[in-house]
C-alpha positions as CSV (number, residue, x, y, z in Angstrom):
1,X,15.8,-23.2,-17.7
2,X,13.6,-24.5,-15.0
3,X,13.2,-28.5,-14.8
4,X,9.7,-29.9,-13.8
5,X,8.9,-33.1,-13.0
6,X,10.3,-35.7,-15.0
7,X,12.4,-33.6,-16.2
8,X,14.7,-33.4,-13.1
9,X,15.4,-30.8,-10.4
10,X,15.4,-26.8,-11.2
11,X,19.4,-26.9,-11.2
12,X,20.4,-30.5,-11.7
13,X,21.0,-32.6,-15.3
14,X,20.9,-30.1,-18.6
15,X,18.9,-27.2,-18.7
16,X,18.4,-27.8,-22.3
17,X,17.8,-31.6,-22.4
18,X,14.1,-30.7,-22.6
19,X,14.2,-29.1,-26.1
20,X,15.8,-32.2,-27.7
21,X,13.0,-34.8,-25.6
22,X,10.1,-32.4,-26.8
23,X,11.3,-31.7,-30.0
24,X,8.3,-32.9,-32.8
25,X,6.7,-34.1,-29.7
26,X,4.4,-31.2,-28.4
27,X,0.6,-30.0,-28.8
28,X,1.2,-27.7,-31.3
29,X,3.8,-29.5,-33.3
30,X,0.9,-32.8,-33.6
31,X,-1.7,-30.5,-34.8
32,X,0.2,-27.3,-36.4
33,X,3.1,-28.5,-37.9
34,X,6.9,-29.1,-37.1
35,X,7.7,-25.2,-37.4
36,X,6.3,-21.8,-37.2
37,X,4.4,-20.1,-40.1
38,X,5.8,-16.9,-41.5
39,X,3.3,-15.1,-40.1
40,X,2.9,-16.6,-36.6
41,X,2.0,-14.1,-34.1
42,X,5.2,-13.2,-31.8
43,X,4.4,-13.2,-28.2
44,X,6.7,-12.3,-25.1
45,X,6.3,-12.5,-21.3
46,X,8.3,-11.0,-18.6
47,X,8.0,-12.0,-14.9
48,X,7.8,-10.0,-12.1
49,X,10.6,-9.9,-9.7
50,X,11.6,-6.7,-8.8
51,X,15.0,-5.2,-8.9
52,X,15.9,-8.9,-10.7
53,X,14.2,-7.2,-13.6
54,X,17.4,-6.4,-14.6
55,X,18.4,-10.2,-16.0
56,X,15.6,-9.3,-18.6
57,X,16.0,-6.2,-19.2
58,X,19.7,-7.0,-20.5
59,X,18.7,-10.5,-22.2
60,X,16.2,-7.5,-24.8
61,X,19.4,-5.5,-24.7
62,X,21.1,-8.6,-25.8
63,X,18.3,-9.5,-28.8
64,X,18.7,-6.0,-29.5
65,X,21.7,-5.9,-30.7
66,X,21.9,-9.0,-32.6
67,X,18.6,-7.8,-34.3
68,X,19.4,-4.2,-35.1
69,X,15.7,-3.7,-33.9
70,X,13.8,-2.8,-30.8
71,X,11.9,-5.0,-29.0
72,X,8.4,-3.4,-29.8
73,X,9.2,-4.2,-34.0
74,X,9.9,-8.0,-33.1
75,X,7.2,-8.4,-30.9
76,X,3.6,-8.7,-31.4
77,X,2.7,-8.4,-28.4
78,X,4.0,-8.4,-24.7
79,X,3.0,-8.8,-21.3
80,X,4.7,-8.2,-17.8
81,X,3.7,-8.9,-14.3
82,X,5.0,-6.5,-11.6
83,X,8.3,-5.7,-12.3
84,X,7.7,-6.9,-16.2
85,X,4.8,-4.6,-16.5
86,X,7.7,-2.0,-16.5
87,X,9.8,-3.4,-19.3
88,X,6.0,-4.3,-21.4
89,X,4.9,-0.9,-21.0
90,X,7.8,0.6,-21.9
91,X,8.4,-1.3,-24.8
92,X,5.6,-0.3,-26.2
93,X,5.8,3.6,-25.1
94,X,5.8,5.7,-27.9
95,X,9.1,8.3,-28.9
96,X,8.5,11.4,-30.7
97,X,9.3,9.9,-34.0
98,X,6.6,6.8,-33.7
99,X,9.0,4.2,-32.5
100,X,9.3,2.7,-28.8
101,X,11.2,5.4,-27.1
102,X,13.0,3.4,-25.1
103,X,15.6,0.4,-26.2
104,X,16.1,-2.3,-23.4
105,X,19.6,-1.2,-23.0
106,X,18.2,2.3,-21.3
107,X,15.3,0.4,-19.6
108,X,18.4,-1.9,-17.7
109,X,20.1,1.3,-16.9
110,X,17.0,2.9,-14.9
111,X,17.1,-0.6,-12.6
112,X,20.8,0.3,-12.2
113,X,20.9,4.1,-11.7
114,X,17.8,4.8,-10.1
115,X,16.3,1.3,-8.7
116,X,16.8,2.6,-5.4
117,X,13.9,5.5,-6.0
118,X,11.7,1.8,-6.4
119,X,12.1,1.0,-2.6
120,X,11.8,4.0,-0.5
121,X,11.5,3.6,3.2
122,X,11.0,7.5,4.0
123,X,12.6,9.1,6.9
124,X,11.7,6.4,9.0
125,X,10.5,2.3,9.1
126,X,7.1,1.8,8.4
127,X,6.8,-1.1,10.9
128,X,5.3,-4.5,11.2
129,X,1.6,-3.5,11.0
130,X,2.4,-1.3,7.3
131,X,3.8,-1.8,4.1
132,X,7.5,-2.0,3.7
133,X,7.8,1.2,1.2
134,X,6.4,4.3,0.5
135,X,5.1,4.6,-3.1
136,X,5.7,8.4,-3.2
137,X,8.9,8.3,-4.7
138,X,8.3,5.5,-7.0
139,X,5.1,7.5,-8.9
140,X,7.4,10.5,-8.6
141,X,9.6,8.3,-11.6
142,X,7.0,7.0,-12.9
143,X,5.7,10.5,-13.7
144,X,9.0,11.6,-15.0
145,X,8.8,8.4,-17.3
146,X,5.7,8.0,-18.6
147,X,4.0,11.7,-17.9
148,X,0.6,11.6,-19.8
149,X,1.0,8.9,-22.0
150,X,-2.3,6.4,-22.4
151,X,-2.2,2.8,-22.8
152,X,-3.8,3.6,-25.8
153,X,-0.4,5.6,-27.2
154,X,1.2,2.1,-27.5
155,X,2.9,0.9,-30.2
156,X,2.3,-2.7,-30.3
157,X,-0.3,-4.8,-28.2
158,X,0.8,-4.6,-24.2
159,X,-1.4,-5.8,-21.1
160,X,0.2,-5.8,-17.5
161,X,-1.2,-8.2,-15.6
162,X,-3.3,-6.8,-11.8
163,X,-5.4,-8.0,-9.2
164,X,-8.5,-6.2,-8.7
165,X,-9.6,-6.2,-4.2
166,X,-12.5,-5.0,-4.2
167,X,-14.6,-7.4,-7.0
168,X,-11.9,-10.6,-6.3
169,X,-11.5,-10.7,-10.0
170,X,-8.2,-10.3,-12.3
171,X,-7.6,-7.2,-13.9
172,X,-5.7,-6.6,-16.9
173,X,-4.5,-3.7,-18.1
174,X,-4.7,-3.8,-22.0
175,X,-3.6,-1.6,-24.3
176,X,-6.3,-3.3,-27.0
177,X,-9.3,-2.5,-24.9
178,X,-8.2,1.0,-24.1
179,X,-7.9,1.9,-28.0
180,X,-11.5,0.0,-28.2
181,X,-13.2,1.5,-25.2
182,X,-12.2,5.0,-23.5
183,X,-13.2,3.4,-20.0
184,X,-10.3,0.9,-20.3
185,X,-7.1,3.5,-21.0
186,X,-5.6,4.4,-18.4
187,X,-2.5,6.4,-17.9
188,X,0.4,4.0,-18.3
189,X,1.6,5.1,-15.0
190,X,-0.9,4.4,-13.6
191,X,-1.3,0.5,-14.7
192,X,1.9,0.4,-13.4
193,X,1.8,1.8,-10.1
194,X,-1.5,-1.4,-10.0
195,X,0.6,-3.9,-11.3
196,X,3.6,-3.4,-9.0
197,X,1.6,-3.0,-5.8
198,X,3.1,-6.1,-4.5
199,X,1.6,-7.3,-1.0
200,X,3.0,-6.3,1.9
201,X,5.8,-4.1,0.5
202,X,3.7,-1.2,-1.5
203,X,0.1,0.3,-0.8
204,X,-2.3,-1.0,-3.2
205,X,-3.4,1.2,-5.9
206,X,-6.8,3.0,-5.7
207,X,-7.9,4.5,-9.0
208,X,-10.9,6.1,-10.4
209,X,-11.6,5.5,-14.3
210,X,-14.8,7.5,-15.7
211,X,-16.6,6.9,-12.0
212,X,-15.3,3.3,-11.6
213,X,-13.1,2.4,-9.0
214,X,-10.6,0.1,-8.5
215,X,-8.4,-1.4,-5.4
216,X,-5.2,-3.3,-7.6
217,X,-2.3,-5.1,-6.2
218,X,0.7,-6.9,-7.9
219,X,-0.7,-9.6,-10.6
220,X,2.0,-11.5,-9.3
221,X,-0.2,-13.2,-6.8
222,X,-1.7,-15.3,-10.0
223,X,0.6,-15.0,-12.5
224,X,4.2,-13.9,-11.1
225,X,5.4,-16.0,-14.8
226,X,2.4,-14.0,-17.4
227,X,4.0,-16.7,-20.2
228,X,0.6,-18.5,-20.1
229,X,-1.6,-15.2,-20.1
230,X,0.5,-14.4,-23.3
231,X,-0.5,-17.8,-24.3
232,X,-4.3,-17.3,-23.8
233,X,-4.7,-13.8,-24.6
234,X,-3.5,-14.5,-28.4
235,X,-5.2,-17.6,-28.9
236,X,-8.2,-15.7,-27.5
237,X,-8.3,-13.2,-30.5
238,X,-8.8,-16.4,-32.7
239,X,-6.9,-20.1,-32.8
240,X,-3.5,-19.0,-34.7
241,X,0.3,-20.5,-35.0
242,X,2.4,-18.1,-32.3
243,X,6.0,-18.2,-31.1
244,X,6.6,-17.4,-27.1
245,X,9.5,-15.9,-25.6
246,X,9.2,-16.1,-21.8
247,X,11.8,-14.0,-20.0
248,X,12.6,-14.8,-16.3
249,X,14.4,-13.1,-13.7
250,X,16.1,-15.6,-12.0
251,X,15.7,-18.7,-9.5
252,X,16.2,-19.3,-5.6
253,X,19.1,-21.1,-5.9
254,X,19.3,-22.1,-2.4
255,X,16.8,-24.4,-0.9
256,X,15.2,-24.2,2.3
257,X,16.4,-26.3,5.1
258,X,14.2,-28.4,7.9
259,X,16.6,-27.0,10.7
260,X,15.7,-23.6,9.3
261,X,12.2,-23.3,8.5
262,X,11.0,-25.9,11.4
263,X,9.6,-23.9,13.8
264,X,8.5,-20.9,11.5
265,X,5.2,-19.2,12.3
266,X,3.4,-16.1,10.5
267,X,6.1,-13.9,11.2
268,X,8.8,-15.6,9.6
269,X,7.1,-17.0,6.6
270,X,5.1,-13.8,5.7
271,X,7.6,-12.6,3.4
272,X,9.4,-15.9,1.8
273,X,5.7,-17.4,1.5
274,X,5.7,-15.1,-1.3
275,X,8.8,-15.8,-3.2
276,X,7.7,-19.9,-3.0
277,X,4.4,-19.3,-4.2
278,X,6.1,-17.2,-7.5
279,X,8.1,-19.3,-8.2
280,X,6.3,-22.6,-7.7
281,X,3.6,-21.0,-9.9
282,X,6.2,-20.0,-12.5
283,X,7.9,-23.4,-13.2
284,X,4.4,-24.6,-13.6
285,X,3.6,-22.2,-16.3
286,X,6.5,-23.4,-18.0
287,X,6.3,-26.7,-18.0
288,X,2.7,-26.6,-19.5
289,X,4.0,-24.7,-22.1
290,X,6.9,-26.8,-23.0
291,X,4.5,-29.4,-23.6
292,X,2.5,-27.5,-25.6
293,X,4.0,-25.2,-27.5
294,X,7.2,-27.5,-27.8
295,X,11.3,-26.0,-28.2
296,X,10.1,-25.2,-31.9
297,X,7.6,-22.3,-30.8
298,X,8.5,-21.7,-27.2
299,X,11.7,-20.1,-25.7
300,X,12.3,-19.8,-21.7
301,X,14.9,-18.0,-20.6
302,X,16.2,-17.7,-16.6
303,X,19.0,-18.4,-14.7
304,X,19.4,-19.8,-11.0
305,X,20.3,-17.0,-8.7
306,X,23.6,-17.6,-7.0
307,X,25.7,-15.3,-5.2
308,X,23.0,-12.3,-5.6
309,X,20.0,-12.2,-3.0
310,X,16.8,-13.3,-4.2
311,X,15.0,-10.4,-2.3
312,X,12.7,-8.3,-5.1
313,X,13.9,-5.3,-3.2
314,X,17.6,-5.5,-2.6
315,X,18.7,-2.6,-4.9
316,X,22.4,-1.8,-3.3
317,X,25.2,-1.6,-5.7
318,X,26.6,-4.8,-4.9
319,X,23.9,-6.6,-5.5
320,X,22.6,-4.8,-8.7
321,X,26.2,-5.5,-10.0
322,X,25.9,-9.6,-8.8
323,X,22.9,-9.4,-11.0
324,X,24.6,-7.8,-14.1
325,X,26.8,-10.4,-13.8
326,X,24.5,-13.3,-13.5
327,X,22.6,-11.7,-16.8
328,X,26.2,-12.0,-18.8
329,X,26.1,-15.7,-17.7
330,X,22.8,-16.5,-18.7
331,X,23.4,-14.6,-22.3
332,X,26.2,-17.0,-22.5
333,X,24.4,-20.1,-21.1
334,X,21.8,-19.7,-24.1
335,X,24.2,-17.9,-26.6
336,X,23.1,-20.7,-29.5
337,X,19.5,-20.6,-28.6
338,X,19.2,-16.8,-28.7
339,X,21.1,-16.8,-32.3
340,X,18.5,-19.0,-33.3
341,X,15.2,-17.2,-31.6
342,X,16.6,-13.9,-33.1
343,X,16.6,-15.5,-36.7
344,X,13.0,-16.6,-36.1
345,X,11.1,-13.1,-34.6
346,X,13.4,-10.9,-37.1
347,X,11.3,-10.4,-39.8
């Protein structure tokens, strides 16, 4: 977990040494109670990040199988940004028998078999003045996936999160509306394609809705950690006990360096600007909602990444296998804490 503040540095002292300070100490413990109800609401938030959506994807797998159950039947309702608006999405895709059609298990093996098709130059570099990656290839498998399925198919409650251009407003994509109002339910496929347009490597998304239109980018560039959208959105359907599970994927474990980042202009900040504003934003997401929801209704779970590149878009082999291996660490690092969040959301 991700220190803040008093609490020490992102990977120094215990990760954990902030359940046992907060514990009977938070917002929701003063005014709620000590514990859950029965009947709290069940939240979950995944963070964007890319081909790191792997670490999540096989933490679900993980809760999974201690569950017997899928994700969609212990959940409530879930959100992603970016690369979390994948697993959210598909959670809550419907199979042909009713239930989520995918596990988390299959959604970690389309990172590792086909993450490539997510970052596809073309036949040749786009440049400096254009975005990184084509997006034909990546709406080719996201047609393949989703086909014509509506957010209003879903399964259980889903919004992935988006940033609208043209009216500078946020823009979520939510599967409530769009079973309320036909002019809010789109095409799954195509709330993703908005919510992983991420600046400077994808094209933003233009789409036409019953005569509106819309110009969406990654909602990463307000809420890379959605934990606290999560947060809002439930309490905004009327004041009510909730358990969170916030789902990282994974922290810059190396630091930047004065001799390094000195004499950096535009150019060489243009692209790490954006992994220090994600992750800046997402520690402070999470440590507002330590203190309020407290270790008794609130479970973060990330890992620092070391050894595997921190780039959203390095999908070789090596690296996808550095972060299978960094996922198997993390499971174990929070082996007591995901017995214990499994008992709770299993009902």
């Amino acid at each position: 977990m991700v220190a803040v503040g008093a609490h020490g540095g992102a990977h120094g002292g215990s990760r954990h040494a902030w359940r046992h300070e907060l514990a009977g100490n938070s917002i929701f413990h003063r005014y709620v109670g000590e514990t859950p109800e029965s009947d709290s609401v069940r939240a979950l938030a995944i963070d964007g990040g890319g081909i790191r959506g792997i670490l999540p994807c096989l933490l679900g797998a993980e809760i999974e199988k201690r569950t017997g159950k899928r994700v969609a039947e212990l959940f409530d309702f879930i959100v992603g940004t970016s690369t979390g608006s994948i697993l959210a999405l598909g959670a809550a895709t419907p199979g042909p028998d009713g239930k989520s059609k995918w596990t988390a298990q299959q959604g970690a093996e389309l990172y590792i078999n086909r993450g490539h098709e997510f970052f596809d130059r073309g036949h040749f570099s786009m440049g400096a003045f254009h975005e990184k990656y084509r997006h034909q290839s990546f709406e080719r498998l996201l047609d393949e996936q989703w086909g014509d399925i509506r957010l209003s198919d879903s399964i259980t409650d889903c919004v992935a999160t988006s940033y609208e251009l043209t009216r500078r407003e946020v823009h979520h994509f939510d599967s409530r509306m769009a079973k309320k109002d036909p002019a809010f339910d789109f095409p799954m496929k195509t709330a993703i394609r908005a919510a992983t347009a991420a600046p400077t490597f994808f094209e933003p998304a233009h789409t036409i809705n019953l005569e509106q239109q819309h110009l969406l980018i990654d909602g990463a560039v307000y809420a890379n950690n959605p934990a606290m959208i999560a947060f809002t959105e439930v309490q905004r359907m009327g004041p009510t006990d909730m358990m969170l599970v916030s789902l990282g994927t994974g922290d810059e474990a190396e630091g930047m360096h004065w001799d390094v980042i000195k004499d950096w202009g535009f150019a060489q900040w243009a692209r790490p600007i954006l992994n220090v504003v994600f992750d800046a934003a997402s520690e402070s997401v999470d440590y507002q909602l330590r203190h309020l929801l407290g270790p008794e209704r609130y479970h973060r779970f990330q890992v620092p990444i070391d050894g595997s590149t921190h780039r959203l878009d390095d999908a070789s082999p090596a690296n996808i296998q550095r972060l299978m291996a960094q996922a198997e660490h993390m499971i174990a690092d929070h082996h007591a804490e995901i017995d214990d969040l499994c008992e709770k959301i299993d009902r």
